[in-house]
C-alpha positions, 0 to 999 in steps of 0.5 A: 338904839342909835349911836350906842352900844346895847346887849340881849340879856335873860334874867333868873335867879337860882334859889334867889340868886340872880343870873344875867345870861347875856344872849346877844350883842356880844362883839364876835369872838371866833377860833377861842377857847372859852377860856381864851375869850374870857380874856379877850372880854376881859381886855378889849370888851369889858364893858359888856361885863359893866352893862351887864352888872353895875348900876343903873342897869344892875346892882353890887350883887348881880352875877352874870353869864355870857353866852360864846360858842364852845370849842369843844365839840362835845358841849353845847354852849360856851359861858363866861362868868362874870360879876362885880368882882370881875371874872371866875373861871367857874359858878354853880348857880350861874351854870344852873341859871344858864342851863335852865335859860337854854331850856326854857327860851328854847336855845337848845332842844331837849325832850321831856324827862332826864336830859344831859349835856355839857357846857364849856367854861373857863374851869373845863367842861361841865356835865349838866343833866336836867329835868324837864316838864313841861317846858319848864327846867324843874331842876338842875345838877351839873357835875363841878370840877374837883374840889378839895380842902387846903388848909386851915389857919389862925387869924387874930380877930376881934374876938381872938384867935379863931380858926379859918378852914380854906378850900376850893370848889371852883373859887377859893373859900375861906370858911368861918363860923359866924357864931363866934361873932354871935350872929347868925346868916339871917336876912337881918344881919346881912349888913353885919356880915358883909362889913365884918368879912371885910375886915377879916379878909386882910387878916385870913390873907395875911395868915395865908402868906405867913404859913406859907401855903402850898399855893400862892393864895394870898391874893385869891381867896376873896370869899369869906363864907360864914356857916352857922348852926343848921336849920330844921330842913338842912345840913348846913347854912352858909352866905359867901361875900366876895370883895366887891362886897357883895354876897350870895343869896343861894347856898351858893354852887362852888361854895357848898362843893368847897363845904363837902370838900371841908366836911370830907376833910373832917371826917363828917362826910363820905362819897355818894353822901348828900348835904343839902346846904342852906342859903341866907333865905333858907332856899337848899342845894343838894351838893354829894361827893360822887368820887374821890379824885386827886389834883397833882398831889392834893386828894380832891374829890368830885362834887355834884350839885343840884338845885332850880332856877326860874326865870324872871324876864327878858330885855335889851339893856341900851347904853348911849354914846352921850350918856355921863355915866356909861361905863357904870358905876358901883356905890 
């Protein structure tokens, strides 16, 4: 590639959920914290996240995880989450494709068996532990950041007044029952649910703001995620769609953390308890409350998450200086 810009990418998907885990051709980025070179990709070297993610080389729904050095001592790898909707402190598919990644193409040198280490995001450090076979990573838990439910509110829908549960699992998530739409999160009404999250995102945010919540969300709760009714070999089924519009092919890792914290709040779940959640193709995570905690005043609780990834290739994504449509695009 001459006269361009280009970067090493290893692609998975977690459950269905596609992880671009970008390997090289990062602009150095030396004596930061994760947290800190978060913000320099995002001001001065944006446009590796719009390599990585928008079209031609990617597409709405594609989550991606840039690989910097930590400075923490105690992880082995520094991680940037980023996507259409722009840049996340924290993700569980994306940290259980990141993690299988390191394994599998040899980035970090464990043994067969149980094998556990830690990971430096923006959200603070991330205890994984893996299990490995054969080379490969059969499956993925990592310890997320507490999780904890806010509140719930009302918003005037087109099928009247419903109530919205709001909780935190890593990102803001404002759940919502898809059956009071009557549909279910099945690959047919994909389409459906995304165009009718849109339309109530504006109402859930505007909710927020009237009630005067604890925590000024208004802006920032921009995943609507339907739940439904469970299937046969689950506890739960949910599909989150951010404001890109796009949505999570996975029962999603902050998501499900976001759903015990609901499910604790309710009374449906206790610590050392496990919930095995669905996604929209039926794929399963293992989310449990391993303990309670509290965030300031706010009783939290610690979420464990455990699901696989696989890896589906390798490449070098090139972008020429010539070419018209080199910052990417979104339709």
């Amino acid at each position: 590639m001459v006269g361009g810009r280009k970067i090493s990418v290893v692609d998975s998907h977690t459950c269905g959920q596609p992880t671009r885990v970008i390997v090289g051709g990062i602009p150095e980025i030396n004596d930061a914290t994760v947290a800190e070179a978060r913000d320099v990709l995002r001001e001065d070297y944006d446009w590796v996240r719009r390599l990585a993610v928008f079209e031609p080389h990617g597409h709405r729904s594609l989550f991606a995880a840039a690989l910097v050095p930590a400075s923490d001592p105690a992880a082995v790898q520094g991680v940037v989450f980023m996507d259409a909707a722009g840049y996340h402190d924290m993700c569980g598919h994306a940290t259980i494709g990141v993690a299988t990644t390191l394994v599998e193409r040899g980035l970090i040198d464990l043994t067969e068996g149980d094998s556990e280490f830690s990971l430096e995001t923006p959200a603070g450090l991330i205890a994984v532990r893996v299990q490995v076979e054969g080379g490969r990573a059969r499956s993925v838990t990592f310890v997320n950041q507490p999780a904890y439910f806010l509140e719930s509110v009302s918003i005037d829908s087109s099928r009247g007044p419903i109530d919205v549960h709001i909780a935190f699992g890593g990102q803001w998530y404002a759940f919502v029952d898809a059956r009071l739409f009557e549909l279910e999160i099945t690959p047919e009404n994909v389409s459906a649910l995304v165009a009718l999250a849109a339309d109530l995102r504006p109402l859930i945010q505007a909710a927020l703001a009237a009630n005067g919540s604890r925590i000024d969300l208004a802006p920032r709760v921009g995943n609507v995620m339907w739940f439904d009714e469970p299937p046969p070999h689950a506890d739960g089924r949910n599909m989150p769609v951010n404001i890109a519009g796009a949505f999570d092919r996975s029962p999603c890792g902050t998501g499900t953390s976001a759903r015990l914290a609901v499910l604790q709040h309710q009374g449906s779940l206790d610590v050392g308890e496990t919930y095995v959640n669905a996604g929209v193709l039926g794929t399963v995570y293992r989310g449990r409350i391993v303990s309670r905690t509290t965030v300031g005043l706010q009783q939290a609780l610690i979420p464990e998450i455990t699901g696989s990834a696989w890896i589906t290739g390798q490449a070098e994504l090139w972008v020429a200086e010539d070419d018209p449509v080199s910052d990417g695009f979104l339709l």
